[in-house]
C-alpha positions in Angstrom: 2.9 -9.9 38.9 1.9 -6.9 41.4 -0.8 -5.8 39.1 -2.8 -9.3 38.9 -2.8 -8.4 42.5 -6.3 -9.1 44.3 -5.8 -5.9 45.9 -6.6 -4.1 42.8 -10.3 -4.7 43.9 -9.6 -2.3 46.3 -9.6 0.7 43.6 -12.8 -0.4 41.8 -15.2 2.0 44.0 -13.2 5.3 43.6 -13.3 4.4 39.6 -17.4 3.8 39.9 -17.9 7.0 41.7 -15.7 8.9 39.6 -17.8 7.7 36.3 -20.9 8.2 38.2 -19.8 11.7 39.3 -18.9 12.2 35.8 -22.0 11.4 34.4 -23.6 13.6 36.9 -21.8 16.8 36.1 -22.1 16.4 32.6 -26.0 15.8 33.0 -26.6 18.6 35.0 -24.3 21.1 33.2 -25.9 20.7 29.7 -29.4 20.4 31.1 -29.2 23.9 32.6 -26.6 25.4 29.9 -30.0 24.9 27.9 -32.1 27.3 30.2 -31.2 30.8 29.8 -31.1 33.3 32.6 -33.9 35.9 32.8 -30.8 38.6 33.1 -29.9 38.1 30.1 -25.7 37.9 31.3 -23.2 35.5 29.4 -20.4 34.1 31.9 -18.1 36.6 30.3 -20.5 39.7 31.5 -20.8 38.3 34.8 -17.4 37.7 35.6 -16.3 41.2 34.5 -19.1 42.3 36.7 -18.3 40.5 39.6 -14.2 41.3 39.5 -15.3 45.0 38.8 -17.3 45.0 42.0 -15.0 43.8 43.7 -12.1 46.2 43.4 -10.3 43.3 41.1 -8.7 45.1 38.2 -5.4 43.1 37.7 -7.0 39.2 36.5 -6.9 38.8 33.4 -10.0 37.0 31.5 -9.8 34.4 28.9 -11.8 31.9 26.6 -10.3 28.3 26.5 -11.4 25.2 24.1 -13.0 22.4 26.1 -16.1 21.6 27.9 -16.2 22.5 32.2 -12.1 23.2 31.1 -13.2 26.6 33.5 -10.4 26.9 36.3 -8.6 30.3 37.5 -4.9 30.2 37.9 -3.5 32.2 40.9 0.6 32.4 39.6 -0.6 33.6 36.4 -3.6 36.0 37.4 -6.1 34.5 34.6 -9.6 33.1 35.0 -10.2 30.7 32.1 -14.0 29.9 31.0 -14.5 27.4 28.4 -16.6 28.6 25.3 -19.9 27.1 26.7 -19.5 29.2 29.8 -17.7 32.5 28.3 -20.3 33.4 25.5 -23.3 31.5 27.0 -26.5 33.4 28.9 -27.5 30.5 30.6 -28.2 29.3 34.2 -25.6 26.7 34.3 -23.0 29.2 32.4 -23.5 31.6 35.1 -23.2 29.4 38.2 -19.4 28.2 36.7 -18.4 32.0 36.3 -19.6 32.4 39.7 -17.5 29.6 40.8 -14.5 30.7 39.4 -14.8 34.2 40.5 -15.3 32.4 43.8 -11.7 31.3 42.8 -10.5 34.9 42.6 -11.8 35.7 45.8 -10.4 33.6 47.9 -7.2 34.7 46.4 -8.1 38.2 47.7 -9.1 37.5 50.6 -5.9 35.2 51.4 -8.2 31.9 51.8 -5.3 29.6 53.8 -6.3 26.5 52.3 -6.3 27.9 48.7 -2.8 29.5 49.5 -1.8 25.8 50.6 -3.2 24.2 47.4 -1.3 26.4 45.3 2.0 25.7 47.1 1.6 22.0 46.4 1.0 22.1 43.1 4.3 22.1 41.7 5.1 19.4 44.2 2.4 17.3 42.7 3.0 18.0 39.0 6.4 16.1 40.0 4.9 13.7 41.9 1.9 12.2 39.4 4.0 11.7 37.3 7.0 10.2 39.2 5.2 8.1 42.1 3.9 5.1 40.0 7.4 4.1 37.7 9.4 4.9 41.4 7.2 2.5 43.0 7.1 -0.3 40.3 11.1 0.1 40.0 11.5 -0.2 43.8 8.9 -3.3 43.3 9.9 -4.7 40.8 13.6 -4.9 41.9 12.5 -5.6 45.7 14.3 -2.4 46.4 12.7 -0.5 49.9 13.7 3.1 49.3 12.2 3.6 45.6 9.1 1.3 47.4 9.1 4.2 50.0 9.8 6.7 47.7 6.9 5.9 45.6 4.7 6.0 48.4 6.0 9.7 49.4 5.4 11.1 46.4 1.9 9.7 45.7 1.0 10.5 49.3 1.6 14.5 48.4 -1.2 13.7 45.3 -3.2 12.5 47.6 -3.3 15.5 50.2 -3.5 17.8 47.0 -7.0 16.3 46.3 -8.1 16.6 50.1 -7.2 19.9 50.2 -9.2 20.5 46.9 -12.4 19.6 48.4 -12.8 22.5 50.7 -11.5 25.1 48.5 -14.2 23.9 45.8 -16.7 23.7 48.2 -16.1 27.2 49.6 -15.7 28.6 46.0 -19.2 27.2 45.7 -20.7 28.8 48.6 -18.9 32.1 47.3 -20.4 32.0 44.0 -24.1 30.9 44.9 -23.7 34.4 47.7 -22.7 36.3 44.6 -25.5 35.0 42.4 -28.0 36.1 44.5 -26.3 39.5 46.1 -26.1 40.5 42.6 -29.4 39.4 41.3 -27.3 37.8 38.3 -30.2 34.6 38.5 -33.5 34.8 40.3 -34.5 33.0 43.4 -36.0 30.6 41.2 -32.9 30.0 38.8 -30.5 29.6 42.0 -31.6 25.8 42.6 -30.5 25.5 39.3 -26.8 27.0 39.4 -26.4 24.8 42.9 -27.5 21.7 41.3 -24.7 21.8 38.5 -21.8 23.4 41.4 -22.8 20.1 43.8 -22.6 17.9 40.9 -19.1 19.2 40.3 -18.4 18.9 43.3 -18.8 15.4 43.5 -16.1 14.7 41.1 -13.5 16.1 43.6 -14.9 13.8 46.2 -14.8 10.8 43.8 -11.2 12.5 42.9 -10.3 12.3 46.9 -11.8 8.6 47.2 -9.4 7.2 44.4 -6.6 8.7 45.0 -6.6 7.7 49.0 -7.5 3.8 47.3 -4.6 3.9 45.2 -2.4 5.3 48.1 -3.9 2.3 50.4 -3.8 -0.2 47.3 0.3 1.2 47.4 0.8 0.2 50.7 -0.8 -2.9 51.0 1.0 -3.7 48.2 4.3 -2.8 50.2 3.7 -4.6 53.0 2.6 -8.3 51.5 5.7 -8.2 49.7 8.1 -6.9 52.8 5.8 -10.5 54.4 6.7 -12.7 51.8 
């Protein structure tokens, strides 16, 4: 069968770095959600703060169950922080409301490649879900056009999670300007609120990687069995 495959080697590294990254996040976010900020701020303050400065009256702010569950949603108009950011006065609380208010302003400003993520969204909620049973129908039954149409589909998946990386990694550099433009963390407390945003950043990298191995493990797939 396709999935005893010796290809399937070929996804091992993006599931590594994904644990690794993972690992990393969660190690940096609970050692600095430990370390409170000398302004005293929760995430909840800060956000308000920073929406209110900038002329932002119309998002609404909410507290969601989950640990790093933060995420701002641009059809909706809401900025979500989990519990241990929304209530908390610490470095790493602060530097994930930064990040998501980071979120809201490059709705405001019209970021392109935030405007682009949000159009494939709905494309890809279709498409995770779809791509994998298309593909192992069209395999199974040796039939090209669900193959093909697998492919498709996971192929939008994968150009959602490219297109992640530079609107996270923006939204990072927004929020560690707004940190230290509003003096919400001291010069000293900043290495710490960049330390936790790169680790999270490396899980949309690891995200990338896996999902550009599955799409080449897809493929590869396809074409020993078109050889055969």
């Amino acid at each position: 069968m396709f999935y005893l495959d010796p290809t399937i080697l070929l996804i091992l590294p993006g599931m590594l770095l994904a644990m690794w990254a993972q690992s990393k996040v969660q190690r940096a976010f609970h050692k600095y959600a430990k370390v409170p900020a000398r302004s005293g701020m929760t995430g909840s303050q800060l956000t308000r703060t920073l929406l209110a400065n900038a002329g932002v009256t119309d998002i609404e702010l909410a507290r969601v169950h989950g640990t790093l569950t933060d995420n701002f949603n641009p059809a909706s108009r809401t900025l979500s922080l989990s519990e241990d950011v929304y209530d908390s006065a610490s470095i790493a609380a602060l530097g994930v409301a930064a990040h998501e208010c980071g979120h809201v302003m490059q709705h405001q400003s019209g970021y392109a490649m935030l405007g682009l993520r949000s159009f494939i969204v709905p494309m890809v909620n279709i498409g995770s879900g779809l791509s994998w049973p298309i593909f192992l129908l069209g395999f199974l039954f040796s039939w090209e056009p669900l193959i093909l149409a697998g492919i498709v589909l996971f192929s939008v998946t994968v150009l959602f999670t490219l297109v992640t990386l530079p609107v996270e990694f923006n939204a990072s550099g927004r929020a560690m300007r707004l940190l230290e433009s509003t003096g919400a963390l001291q010069a000293d407390e900043l290495s710490g609120a960049r330390k936790v945003l790169t680790a999270a950043s490396l899980t949309y990298v690891a995200s990338a990687l896996s999902a550009i191995l599955q799409l080449a493990r897809l493929l590869l797939l396809s074409g020993n069995r078109r050889r055969r």
